[in-house]
C-alpha positions, 0 to 999 in steps of 0.5 A: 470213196468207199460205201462206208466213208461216204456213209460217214461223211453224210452222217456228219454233214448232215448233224449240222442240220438237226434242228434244235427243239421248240415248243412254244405256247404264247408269243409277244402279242403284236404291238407289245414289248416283253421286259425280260429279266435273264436270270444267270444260266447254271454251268455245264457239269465240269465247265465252271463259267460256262453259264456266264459266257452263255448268258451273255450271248443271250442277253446279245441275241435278244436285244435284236429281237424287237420284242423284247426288252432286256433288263440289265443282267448284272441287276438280275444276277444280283437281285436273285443272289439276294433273293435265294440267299446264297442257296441255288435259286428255286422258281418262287425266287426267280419269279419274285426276283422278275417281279421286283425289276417290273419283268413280265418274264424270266428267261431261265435255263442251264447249259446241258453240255459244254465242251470247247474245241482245243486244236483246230478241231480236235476234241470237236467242240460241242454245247447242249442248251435247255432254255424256257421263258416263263411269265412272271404273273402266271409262272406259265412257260411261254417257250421252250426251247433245247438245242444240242450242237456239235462243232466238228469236221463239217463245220470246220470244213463248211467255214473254208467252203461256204456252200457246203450242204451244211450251210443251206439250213442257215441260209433258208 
């Protein structure tokens, strides 16, 4: 294998290791549960629905987490298309709307980047995510959080050979 292939191949191994960016400023206090109303997450520019599919996942990730306890996203999409009248919703309604479901934050955010993947694994697929927890009573940002992801060659070939060097961070 020459110099450079070899390059190549280490450089995409190593992008599925990137970790995603996170700032966080307060947790759930121990012993506490959040309700958390998750607002609808705006598309990706040229990927209408994107941000649904997205929201979903989200509301199925947090239902994990102890935590945190979701209300019910079709109230909250509902709610805030009241709230901001038919205009993209400001922060002042989102918070409002979090207040009238009884939220002690709203989960908020937008898709960066979406780009599925369409034969195999040609064009790679890829999603950039900005998200933030913001407290309902305070407007403070409890988290942040923006992730960028590409779903090419390494992974396509990691998911045939499960030990891959792209495996291991999500194995620790």
């Amino acid at each position: 294998m020459s110099r450079q292939a070899a390059g190549v191949l280490a450089v995409l191994l190593a992008s599925g290791c990137i970790p995603p960016g996170v700032s966080i400023k307060q947790t759930v206090p121990k012993g506490e549960v959040w309700e958390v109303a998750v607002l609808p997450i705006k598309d990706a520019p040229g990927a209408e629905g994107s941000g649904r599919l997205v929201t979903d996942l989200l509301v199925t990730e947090l239902l994990k987490l102890p935590q945190y306890s979701v209300i019910d996203k079709g109230l909250a999409e509902k709610e805030l298309a009241a709230a901001a009248g038919g205009k993209p919703a400001d922060m002042d309604a989102m918070l409002k709307v979090g207040e009238k479901l009884g939220a002690d934050a709203v989960l908020i955010g937008e898709l960066l980047k979406y780009r599925p993947m369409r034969m195999l694994i040609f064009p790679p697929a890829e999603a950039g995510l900005s998200l933030r927890m913001v407290e309902v009573k305070t407007g403070h940002v409890s988290w942040s959080v923006q992730h960028r992801r590409g779903y090419g060659l390494p992974h396509w070939v990691s998911s045939l050979f499960p030990f891959l060097p792209t495996m291991i961070p999500s194995l620790i």
